[in-house]
N, C-alpha and C positions, 0 to 999 in steps of 0.2 A: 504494500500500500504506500503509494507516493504523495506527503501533504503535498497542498497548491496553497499558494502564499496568499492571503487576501482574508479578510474576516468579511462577513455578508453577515450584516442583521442578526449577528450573536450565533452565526451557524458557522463553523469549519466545514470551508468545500475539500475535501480530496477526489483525487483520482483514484478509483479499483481497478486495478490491471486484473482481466482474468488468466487463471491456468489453469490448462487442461490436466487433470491426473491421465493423462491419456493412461494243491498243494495236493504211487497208493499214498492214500488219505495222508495226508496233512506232510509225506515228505517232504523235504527242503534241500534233497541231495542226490547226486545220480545212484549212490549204493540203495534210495530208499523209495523211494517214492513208489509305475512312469513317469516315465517322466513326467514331470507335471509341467502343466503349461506355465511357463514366465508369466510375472506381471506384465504388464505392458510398460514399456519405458517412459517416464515422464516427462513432458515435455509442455513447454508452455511457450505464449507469445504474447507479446505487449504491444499495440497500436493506436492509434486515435481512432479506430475505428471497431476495437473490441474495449478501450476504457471507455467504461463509462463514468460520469463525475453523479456526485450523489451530495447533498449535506445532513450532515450528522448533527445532532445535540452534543457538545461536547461534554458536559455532565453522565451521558448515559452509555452503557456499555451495550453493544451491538454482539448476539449470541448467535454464529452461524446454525441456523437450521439443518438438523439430522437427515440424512436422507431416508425414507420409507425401506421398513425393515421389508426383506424379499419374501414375496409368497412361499409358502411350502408346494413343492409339486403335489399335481393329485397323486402320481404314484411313484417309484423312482426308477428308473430306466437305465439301462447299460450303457457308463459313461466311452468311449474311445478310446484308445493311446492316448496319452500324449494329454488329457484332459486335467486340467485344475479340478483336482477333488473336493469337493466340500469337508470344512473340518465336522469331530465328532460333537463337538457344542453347537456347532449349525445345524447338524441331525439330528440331535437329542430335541433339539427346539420345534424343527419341525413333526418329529415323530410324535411331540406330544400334544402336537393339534387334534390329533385324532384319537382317540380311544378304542381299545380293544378288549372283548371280556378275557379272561384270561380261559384258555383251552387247555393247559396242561395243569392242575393244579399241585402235583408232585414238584413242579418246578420254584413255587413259590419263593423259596429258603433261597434258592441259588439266581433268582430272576433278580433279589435286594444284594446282591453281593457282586461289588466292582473288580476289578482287576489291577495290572499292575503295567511296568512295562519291561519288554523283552531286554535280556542281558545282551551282550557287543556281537556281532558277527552271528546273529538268529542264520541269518540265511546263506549257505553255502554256492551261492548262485555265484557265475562266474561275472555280472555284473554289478559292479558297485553300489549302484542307487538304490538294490534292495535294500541293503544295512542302512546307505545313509538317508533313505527317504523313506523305506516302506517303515520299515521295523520300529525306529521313531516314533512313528503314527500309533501305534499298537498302546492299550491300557485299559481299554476293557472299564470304559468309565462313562457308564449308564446302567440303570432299574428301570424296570417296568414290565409291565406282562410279554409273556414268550414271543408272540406277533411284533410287538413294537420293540422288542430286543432283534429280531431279525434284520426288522424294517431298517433301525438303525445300522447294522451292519451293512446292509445289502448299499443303502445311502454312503455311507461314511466310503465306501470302496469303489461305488462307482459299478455297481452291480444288478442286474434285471431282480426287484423284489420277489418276483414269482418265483425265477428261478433258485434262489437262496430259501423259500418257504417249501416249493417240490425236494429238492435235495437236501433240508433237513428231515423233512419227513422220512425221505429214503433211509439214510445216516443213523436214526432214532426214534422216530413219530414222534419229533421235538421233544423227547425228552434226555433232560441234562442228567440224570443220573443213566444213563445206557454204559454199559461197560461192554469191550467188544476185543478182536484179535488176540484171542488168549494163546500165551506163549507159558513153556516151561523152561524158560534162559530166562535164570536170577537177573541175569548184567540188565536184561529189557526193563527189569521193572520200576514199576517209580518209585520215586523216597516214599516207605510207609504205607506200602503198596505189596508190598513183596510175597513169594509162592504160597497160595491159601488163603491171603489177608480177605479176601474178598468173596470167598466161598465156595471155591475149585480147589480141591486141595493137590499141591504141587504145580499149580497152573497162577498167572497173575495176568491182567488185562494191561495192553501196551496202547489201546484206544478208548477215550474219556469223553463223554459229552454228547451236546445235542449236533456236532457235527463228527464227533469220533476222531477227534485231535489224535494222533500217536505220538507219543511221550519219546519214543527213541529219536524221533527227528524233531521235536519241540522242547527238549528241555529246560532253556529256560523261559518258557511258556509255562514252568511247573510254578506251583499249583494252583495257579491259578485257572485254567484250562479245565481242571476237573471240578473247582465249587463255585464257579461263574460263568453263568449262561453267557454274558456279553464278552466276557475276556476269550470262551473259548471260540463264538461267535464274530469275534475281532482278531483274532490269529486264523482264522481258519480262511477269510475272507481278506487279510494281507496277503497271504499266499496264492490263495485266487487272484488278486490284480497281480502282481510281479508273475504272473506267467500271464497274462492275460497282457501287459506291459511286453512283453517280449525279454523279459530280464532272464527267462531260463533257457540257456541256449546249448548247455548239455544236455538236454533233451534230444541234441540233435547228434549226440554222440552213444548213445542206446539204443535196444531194440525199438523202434516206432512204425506208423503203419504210415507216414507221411514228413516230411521236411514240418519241422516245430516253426511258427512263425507269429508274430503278435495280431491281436485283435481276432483268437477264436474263440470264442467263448464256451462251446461244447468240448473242442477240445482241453482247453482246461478243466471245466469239471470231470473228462475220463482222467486225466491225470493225477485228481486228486482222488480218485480210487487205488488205480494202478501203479503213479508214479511213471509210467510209459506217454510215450504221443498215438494216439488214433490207431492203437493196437487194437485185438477183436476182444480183450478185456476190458477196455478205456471205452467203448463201443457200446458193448452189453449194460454195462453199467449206465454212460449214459439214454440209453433204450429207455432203462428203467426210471430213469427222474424224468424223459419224457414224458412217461404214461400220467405219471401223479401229476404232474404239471398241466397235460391234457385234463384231465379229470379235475384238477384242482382241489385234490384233496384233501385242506387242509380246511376246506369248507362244507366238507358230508358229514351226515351225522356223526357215524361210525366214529370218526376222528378224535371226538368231542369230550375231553377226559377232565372237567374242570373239579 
């Protein structure tokens, strides 16, 4: 703001220059298994033809008005490569426009209980930005009923909502206590977890949750993975964009059924069954979260376990 020299009838004229502000399941490694868009650069211009002169009350302070907080989408849609993701305080915001009854009520305990965030080098990816961009992001810091803990992930990732409600259901019929991939190799198991703890005697489960995180390739996703619907919902759905980012490109150095390349969105969810690219495992699998997805079955009675 440039004063202009002159008093006018107890009013200070100035000049305003404008300016423009112009994851088989949950691996993270080949033994297992975006970029974000720039701000725009700033950039302003000052002319006689973009100042305008205005007078002010010099006694009184001038409070630049807030810009209009941004609608919530009606739904949240599969964001691109390369897309500016919304943060998880933008998604929590918007997810709580809407209300959902709560459909699992086993989940209750672990729907109020947040998460953390991942320890240095989560991801084994030969590209950098998973660690220094994706992994960051992870903390698993939202409550609320199972739906609107999805919602929020499926948003915060930059993910088709449907398709994160089909493919939890597949994963556990959204429930966060499902324990799954039972192994009898002590070394797999998690702290406090270990052979029997859980009801198999000699056996201990290596996948936790409403998406069936596996603890051998997430550890330090522990423990949080297994008593928080959102933290496991938020690591499982990091790992979903950094492949769906193009950031896992040892995929193209294992068995696959096609060259791994960014912006497939089915192909990653076979991946995070099989840990493969568009193998006839990675396939089947996905088969199967088409149907529920088809069917939308997270809205028939059957489903309905509050």
């Amino acid at each position: 703001m440039l004063p202009v020299a002159g008093l006018a009838a107890g009013l200070l004229l100035v000049t305003v220059a404008t300016t423009t502000i112009v994851g088989f399941r949950g691996a993270t490694s080949p033994s297992g298994g975006g970029s974000t868009g720039m701000p725009d650069s700033a950039t302003g211009a000052t002319s006689a033809a973009a100042s305008t002169a205005v007078a002010i009350n010099p006694s009184r302070t001038v409070t630049p008005s807030k810009p209009p907080p941004v609608a919530a989408p009606a739904r949240f849609i599969t964001l691109g490569p390369g897309t500016k993701l919304p943060s998880g305080a933008q998604c929590a915001a918007w997810v709580r426009e809407k209300s959902y009854p709560e459909s699992k009520g086993a989940n209750r305990s672990a729907n109020q209980k947040t998460g953390h965030h991942l320890g240095a080098n989560f991801f084994s990816s030969d590209e950098p930005r998973a660690n220094s961009f994706m992994a960051p992001r992870v903390d698993g810091q939202f409550t609320g009923t199972t739906r609107q803990i999805l919602r929020w992930a499926a948003c915060k990732w930059g993910i088709d909502e449907d398709l994160v409600l089909a493919q939890a259901a597949i994963e556990s019929w959204w429930q966060q206590g499902t324990l799954g991939d039972w192994t009898t190799d002590i070394a797999r198991c998690a702290p406090g977890r270990g052979l029997g703890a859980d009801g198999k005697p000699g056996q201990c489960p290596e996948s936790f949750g409403i998406l069936q995180n596996r603890y051998p390739y997430e550890q330090s996703a522990w423990p949080g993975i297994a008593y928080s619907t959102a933290m496991n919902a938020d690591v499982a759905y990091a790992i979903r964009r950094t492949c769906f980012e193009g950031y896992e490109r040892w995929l193209n150095t294992v068995e696959r059924g096609r060259e791994y390349a960014a912006g497939d969105a089915w192909g990653c969810i076979g991946r995070w069954f099989s840990g493969r690219w568009h193998t006839p495992a990675s396939e089947e699998y996905v088969g199967r979260v088409r149907g529920y997805l088809d069917q939308r079955i997270w809205e028939t009675q059957g489903f309905q376990q509050p």
